[in-house]
N, C-alpha and C positions, 0 to 999 in steps of 0.2 A: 504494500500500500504506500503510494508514495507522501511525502509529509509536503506540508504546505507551506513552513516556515520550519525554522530551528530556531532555540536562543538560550543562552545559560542564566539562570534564575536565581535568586536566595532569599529565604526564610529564614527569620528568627523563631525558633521554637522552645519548649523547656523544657526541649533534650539538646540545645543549641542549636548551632545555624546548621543549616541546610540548605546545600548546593547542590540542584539541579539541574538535567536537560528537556527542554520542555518545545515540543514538537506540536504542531499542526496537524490532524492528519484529518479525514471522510469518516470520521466514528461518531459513533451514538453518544458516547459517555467519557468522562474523563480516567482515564487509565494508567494507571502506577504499576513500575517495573525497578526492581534493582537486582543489576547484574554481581557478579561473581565477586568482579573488581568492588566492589561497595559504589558503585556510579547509579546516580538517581533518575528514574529516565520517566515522565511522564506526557500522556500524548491527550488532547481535547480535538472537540469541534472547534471551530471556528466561532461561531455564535458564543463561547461560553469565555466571559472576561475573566484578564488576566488577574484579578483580585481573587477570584471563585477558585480559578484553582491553585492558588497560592495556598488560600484556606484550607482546601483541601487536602495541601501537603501538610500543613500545621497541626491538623487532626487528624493525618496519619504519621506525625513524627515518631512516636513510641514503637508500631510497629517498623517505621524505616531503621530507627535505632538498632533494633532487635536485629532485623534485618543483616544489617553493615557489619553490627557486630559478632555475628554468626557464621558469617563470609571470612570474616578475616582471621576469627577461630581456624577457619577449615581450610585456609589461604596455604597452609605447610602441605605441598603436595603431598597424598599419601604411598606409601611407597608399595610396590607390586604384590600383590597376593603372593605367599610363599605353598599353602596349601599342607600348613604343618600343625599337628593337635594342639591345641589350643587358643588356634590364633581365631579371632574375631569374623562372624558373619552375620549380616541382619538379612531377614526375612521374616514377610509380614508385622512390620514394626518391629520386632523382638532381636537382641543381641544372642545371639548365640554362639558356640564355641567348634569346630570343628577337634573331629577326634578319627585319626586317620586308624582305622584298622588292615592289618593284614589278610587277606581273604584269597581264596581260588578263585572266585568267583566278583565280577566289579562292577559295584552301582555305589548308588548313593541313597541315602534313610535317611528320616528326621526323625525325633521323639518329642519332639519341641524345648529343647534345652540343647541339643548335644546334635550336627551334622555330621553323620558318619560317610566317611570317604573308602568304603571298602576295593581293597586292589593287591594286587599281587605283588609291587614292588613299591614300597612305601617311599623309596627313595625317586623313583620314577617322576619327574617335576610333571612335565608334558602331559600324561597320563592324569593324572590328577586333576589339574584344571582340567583337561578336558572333560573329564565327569563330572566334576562340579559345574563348568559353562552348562553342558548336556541336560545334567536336572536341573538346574534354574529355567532353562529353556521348555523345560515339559513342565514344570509349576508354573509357569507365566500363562502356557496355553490353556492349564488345566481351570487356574485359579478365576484367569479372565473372562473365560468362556463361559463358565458357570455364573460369574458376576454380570455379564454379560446376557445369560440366560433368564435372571429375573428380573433385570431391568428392564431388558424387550418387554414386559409382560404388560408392562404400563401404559408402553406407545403402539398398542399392538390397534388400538382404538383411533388412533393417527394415521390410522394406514401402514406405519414403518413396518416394513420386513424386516427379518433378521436377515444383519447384516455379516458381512469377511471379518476376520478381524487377522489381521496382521502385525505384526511385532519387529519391533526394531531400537536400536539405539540411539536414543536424541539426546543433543545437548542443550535444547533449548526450551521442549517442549514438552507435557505429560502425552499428549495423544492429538490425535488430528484425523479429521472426516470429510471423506468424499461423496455425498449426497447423491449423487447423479452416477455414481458407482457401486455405491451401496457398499463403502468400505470402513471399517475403524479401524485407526494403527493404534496400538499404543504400545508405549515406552518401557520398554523390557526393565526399567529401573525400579518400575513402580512394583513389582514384586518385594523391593525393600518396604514399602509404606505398610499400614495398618492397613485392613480392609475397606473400613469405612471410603480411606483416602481412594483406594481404586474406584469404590462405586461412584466417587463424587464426580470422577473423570469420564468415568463411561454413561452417566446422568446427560454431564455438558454433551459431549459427542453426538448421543441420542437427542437432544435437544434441537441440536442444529440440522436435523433430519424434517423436524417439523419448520425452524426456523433458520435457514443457512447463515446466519449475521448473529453480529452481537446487540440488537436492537430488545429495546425494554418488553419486548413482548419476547423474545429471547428468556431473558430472565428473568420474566415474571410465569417461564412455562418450568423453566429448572426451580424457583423459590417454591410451584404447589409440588413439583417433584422429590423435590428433596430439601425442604425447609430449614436445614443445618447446614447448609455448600458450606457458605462463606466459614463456619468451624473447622469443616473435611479440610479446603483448601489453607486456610492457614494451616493447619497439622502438616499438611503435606509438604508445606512450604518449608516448615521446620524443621521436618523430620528427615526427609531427604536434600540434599542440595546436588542440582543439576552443574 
Protein backbone atom coordinates (compact mmCIF):
# COMPACT_ATOMS: atom_id res chain seq x y z
CA UNK A 1 0.00 0.00 0.00
CA UNK A 2 1.65 2.87 -0.99
CA UNK A 3 1.88 5.95 1.81
CA UNK A 4 0.94 9.39 1.01
CA UNK A 5 3.23 11.22 3.02
CA UNK A 6 6.09 10.37 5.79
CA UNK A 7 7.22 12.51 8.74
CA UNK A 8 9.14 11.85 12.15
CA UNK A 9 6.90 12.89 15.04
CA UNK A 10 7.34 13.39 19.02
CA UNK A 11 5.26 12.89 22.18
CA UNK A 12 5.62 13.67 25.49
CA UNK A 13 4.27 10.94 27.44
CA UNK A 14 4.62 9.56 31.25
CA UNK A 15 6.63 6.86 30.11
CA UNK A 16 8.64 9.86 28.36
CA UNK A 17 9.08 11.16 24.93
CA UNK A 18 8.22 9.28 22.06
CA UNK A 19 9.78 9.28 18.78
CA UNK A 20 7.88 8.20 15.96
CA UNK A 21 7.33 7.57 12.17
CA UNK A 22 4.02 8.59 11.13
CA UNK A 23 2.93 7.79 7.51
CA UNK A 24 -0.20 8.49 5.33
CA UNK A 25 -1.53 5.63 3.81
CA UNK A 26 -5.73 4.48 2.16
CA UNK A 27 -6.61 2.81 5.71
CA UNK A 28 -9.70 2.95 7.62
CA UNK A 29 -8.13 3.40 11.12
CA UNK A 30 -5.20 4.66 12.72
CA UNK A 31 -2.56 1.91 13.02
CA UNK A 32 0.56 1.40 15.44
CA UNK A 33 3.50 -0.97 14.71
CA UNK A 34 6.84 -1.32 16.56
CA UNK A 35 9.53 -3.05 14.82
CA UNK A 36 12.32 -5.26 16.40
CA UNK A 37 14.74 -2.40 16.34
CA UNK A 38 12.39 -0.55 19.05
CA UNK A 39 11.26 2.18 15.87
CA UNK A 40 7.80 3.55 16.34
CA UNK A 41 5.81 3.33 13.04
CA UNK A 42 2.30 4.49 12.87
CA UNK A 43 0.07 4.82 9.68
CA UNK A 44 -3.67 7.03 9.50
CA UNK A 45 -6.09 8.28 6.96
CA UNK A 46 -5.69 11.36 5.67
CA UNK A 47 -8.92 12.89 7.16
CA UNK A 48 -7.80 12.10 10.77
CA UNK A 49 -5.54 15.34 12.26
CA UNK A 50 -2.24 15.27 13.32
CA UNK A 51 -3.30 16.03 17.15
CA UNK A 52 -5.76 12.76 17.18
CA UNK A 53 -3.03 10.69 16.42
CA UNK A 54 -0.55 12.04 18.49
CA UNK A 55 -3.12 11.31 21.40
CA UNK A 56 -3.31 8.30 20.31
CA UNK A 57 0.24 7.60 20.63
CA UNK A 58 0.09 9.00 24.26
CA UNK A 59 -2.50 6.53 25.37
CA UNK A 60 -0.72 3.88 23.90
CA UNK A 61 2.61 4.84 25.41
CA UNK A 62 2.64 2.15 28.35
CA UNK A 63 2.16 -0.59 25.85
CA UNK A 64 4.84 1.19 23.25
CA UNK A 65 7.05 1.08 26.55
CA UNK A 66 6.47 -2.53 27.16
CA UNK A 67 6.86 -2.95 23.78
CA UNK A 68 10.77 -1.32 23.15
CA UNK A 69 11.55 -2.71 26.16
CA UNK A 70 10.90 -6.31 25.23
CA UNK A 71 12.78 -5.92 21.94
CA UNK A 72 15.63 -4.86 23.22
CA UNK A 73 15.47 -7.78 26.02
CA UNK A 74 15.57 -10.12 23.01
CA UNK A 75 17.84 -7.64 20.88
CA UNK A 76 21.05 -10.51 22.16
CA UNK A 77 20.73 -12.73 19.11
CA UNK A 78 19.97 -16.16 20.25
CA UNK A 79 22.23 -18.53 19.44
CA UNK A 80 21.44 -21.98 17.20
CA UNK A 81 19.55 -24.63 18.75
CA UNK A 82 22.12 -27.36 19.85
CA UNK A 83 19.29 -30.19 20.25
CA UNK A 84 20.91 -31.36 23.62
CA UNK A 85 18.78 -32.57 27.06
CA UNK A 86 17.99 -29.91 28.78
CA UNK A 87 18.07 -27.05 26.64
CA UNK A 88 14.85 -24.91 26.21
CA UNK A 89 11.76 -25.37 23.83
CA UNK A 90 8.30 -23.44 23.86
CA UNK A 91 5.28 -24.99 22.52
CA UNK A 92 1.95 -23.94 22.81
CA UNK A 93 2.82 -21.20 25.26
CA UNK A 94 4.68 -23.52 27.61
CA UNK A 95 8.73 -23.80 28.40
CA UNK A 96 9.65 -26.82 28.08
CA UNK A 97 12.83 -28.91 28.21
CA UNK A 98 14.09 -31.32 25.74
CA UNK A 99 15.41 -34.78 27.00
CA UNK A 100 17.23 -36.58 24.14
CA UNK A 101 16.82 -40.36 24.44
CA UNK A 102 18.64 -43.07 22.82
CA UNK A 103 16.39 -45.27 20.99
CA UNK A 104 16.29 -47.81 17.68
CA UNK A 105 13.61 -46.60 16.63
CA UNK A 106 13.34 -42.01 15.85
CA UNK A 107 10.60 -39.78 16.59
CA UNK A 108 9.75 -37.38 18.72
CA UNK A 109 6.89 -37.27 22.01
CA UNK A 110 5.73 -34.70 24.37
CA UNK A 111 4.39 -35.32 27.99
CA UNK A 112 3.80 -31.63 28.39
CA UNK A 113 6.89 -30.89 30.45
CA UNK A 114 9.73 -32.92 28.86
CA UNK A 115 10.25 -33.14 24.47
CA UNK A 116 11.80 -36.30 23.85
CA UNK A 117 14.15 -36.42 20.86
CA UNK A 118 14.35 -40.26 20.40
CA UNK A 119 17.36 -41.47 17.94
CA UNK A 120 19.88 -43.66 17.49
CA UNK A 121 22.97 -41.41 17.68
CA UNK A 122 22.46 -38.94 20.21
CA UNK A 123 25.60 -37.21 19.02
CA UNK A 124 24.19 -37.18 15.41
CA UNK A 125 23.54 -32.97 15.26
CA UNK A 126 21.72 -33.01 11.63
CA UNK A 127 19.43 -35.98 12.64
CA UNK A 128 18.06 -34.21 15.43
CA UNK A 129 16.92 -31.07 14.21
CA UNK A 130 15.67 -32.75 11.61
CA UNK A 131 13.18 -34.57 13.81
CA UNK A 132 12.56 -31.98 15.83
CA UNK A 133 11.82 -29.39 12.53
CA UNK A 134 9.68 -32.79 11.30
CA UNK A 135 7.26 -32.65 14.57
CA UNK A 136 6.84 -29.13 14.92
CA UNK A 137 5.82 -29.32 11.40
CA UNK A 138 3.10 -32.20 11.92
CA UNK A 139 1.91 -30.20 15.32
CA UNK A 140 1.48 -26.89 13.32
CA UNK A 141 -0.79 -28.83 10.77
CA UNK A 142 -2.23 -30.98 13.29
CA UNK A 143 -2.99 -28.03 15.85
CA UNK A 144 -4.03 -25.45 13.15
CA UNK A 145 -6.31 -27.42 11.20
CA UNK A 146 -8.25 -28.42 14.13
CA UNK A 147 -8.39 -24.72 15.24
CA UNK A 148 -9.15 -24.01 12.02
CA UNK A 149 -11.91 -26.62 12.07
CA UNK A 150 -14.12 -24.85 14.74
CA UNK A 151 -13.70 -21.74 13.69
CA UNK A 152 -15.06 -22.56 10.10
CA UNK A 153 -18.10 -23.47 12.02
CA UNK A 154 -19.05 -19.97 12.73
CA UNK A 155 -18.70 -18.52 9.08
CA UNK A 156 -20.17 -21.52 7.77
CA UNK A 157 -23.54 -19.05 7.67
CA UNK A 158 -21.39 -16.48 5.59
CA UNK A 159 -21.06 -18.79 2.87
CA UNK A 160 -17.14 -19.25 3.79
CA UNK A 161 -15.90 -22.63 2.65
CA UNK A 162 -13.25 -24.26 4.38
CA UNK A 163 -10.56 -23.02 3.37
CA UNK A 164 -6.08 -24.47 2.31
CA UNK A 165 -4.25 -23.72 4.93
CA UNK A 166 -0.66 -23.41 4.21
CA UNK A 167 2.31 -23.00 6.57
CA UNK A 168 5.20 -21.01 6.33
CA UNK A 169 7.98 -18.96 7.82
CA UNK A 170 7.30 -15.19 8.23
CA UNK A 171 9.04 -12.59 9.62
CA UNK A 172 6.61 -10.09 9.66
CA UNK A 173 3.43 -11.57 9.86
CA UNK A 174 1.00 -14.10 12.04
CA UNK A 175 -0.96 -15.26 8.94
CA UNK A 176 -2.23 -13.95 5.76
CA UNK A 177 -5.59 -14.67 3.37
CA UNK A 178 -6.40 -15.16 -0.14
CA UNK A 179 -10.14 -14.63 -0.54
CA UNK A 180 -10.40 -15.23 -4.17
CA UNK A 181 -8.32 -18.46 -3.47
CA UNK A 182 -9.73 -19.78 -0.66
CA UNK A 183 -6.39 -20.00 1.10
CA UNK A 184 -4.87 -19.22 4.82
CA UNK A 185 -1.07 -19.24 5.51
CA UNK A 186 -0.17 -19.18 8.75
CA UNK A 187 3.00 -18.63 10.49
CA UNK A 188 4.68 -21.82 11.53
CA UNK A 189 5.99 -19.71 14.64
CA UNK A 190 2.65 -19.60 16.07
CA UNK A 191 2.95 -23.16 17.31
CA UNK A 192 5.07 -21.35 20.07
CA UNK A 193 1.93 -19.18 21.20
CA UNK A 194 -0.94 -20.25 23.75
CA UNK A 195 -3.89 -21.58 21.88
CA UNK A 196 -6.12 -18.91 22.53
CA UNK A 197 -3.39 -16.75 20.41
CA UNK A 198 -3.78 -19.09 17.31
CA UNK A 199 -7.55 -18.99 17.34
CA UNK A 200 -7.30 -15.11 17.54
CA UNK A 201 -5.32 -15.26 14.19
CA UNK A 202 -7.27 -17.77 12.35
CA UNK A 203 -10.71 -15.56 13.71
CA UNK A 204 -8.94 -12.40 11.74
CA UNK A 205 -8.09 -14.45 8.52
CA UNK A 206 -11.79 -15.94 8.49
CA UNK A 207 -12.86 -12.43 8.87
CA UNK A 208 -11.57 -11.16 5.95
CA UNK A 209 -13.31 -13.90 3.88
CA UNK A 210 -16.41 -12.03 4.73
CA UNK A 211 -14.71 -8.64 4.62
CA UNK A 212 -11.28 -8.58 2.46
CA UNK A 213 -10.17 -4.96 4.34
CA UNK A 214 -9.59 -3.76 7.52
CA UNK A 215 -12.79 -1.55 7.44
CA UNK A 216 -14.84 -1.07 10.81
CA UNK A 217 -17.35 -3.50 9.60
CA UNK A 218 -14.06 -5.72 9.60
CA UNK A 219 -13.82 -5.44 13.19
CA UNK A 220 -16.90 -5.03 14.25
CA UNK A 221 -17.43 -8.97 12.52
CA UNK A 222 -14.05 -10.32 14.53
CA UNK A 223 -15.36 -8.13 18.10
CA UNK A 224 -19.04 -10.53 17.87
CA UNK A 225 -16.55 -13.33 16.87
CA UNK A 226 -14.23 -13.24 19.30
CA UNK A 227 -14.85 -10.55 21.80
CA UNK A 228 -11.38 -10.89 23.66
CA UNK A 229 -8.93 -10.26 20.09
CA UNK A 230 -7.52 -7.29 21.30
CA UNK A 231 -6.39 -9.74 24.85
CA UNK A 232 -5.34 -12.81 22.35
CA UNK A 233 -3.26 -10.24 20.32
CA UNK A 234 -1.44 -8.46 22.89
CA UNK A 235 -0.49 -12.04 24.55
CA UNK A 236 0.75 -12.93 21.21
CA UNK A 237 2.49 -9.88 20.88
CA UNK A 238 4.26 -10.66 24.19
CA UNK A 239 4.78 -13.88 24.19
CA UNK A 240 6.39 -14.42 20.92
CA UNK A 241 8.58 -11.83 19.09
CA UNK A 242 8.72 -12.11 15.39
Amino acid sequence: MKALSTETRKVQTEQGEIVFTFERKKIKNINLRIRHNGNVYVSAPKSVPKNVVDTFVISRCEFIKNAVDSFAENDIPKPEMQYISGENVTYLGKNMRIKIVKDTNEFVSCDGVYVYIHVKRPDYYNRKKNLMNNWLNEQCSLIFNEVMLEVHQKFISYGVQYPQLKLRNMTSRWGSCLPNKGVITLNKRLIEAPKNCIEYVVYHEFCHFVHPNHSKQFYNLLQVMLPDWRESKQLLENSVIL
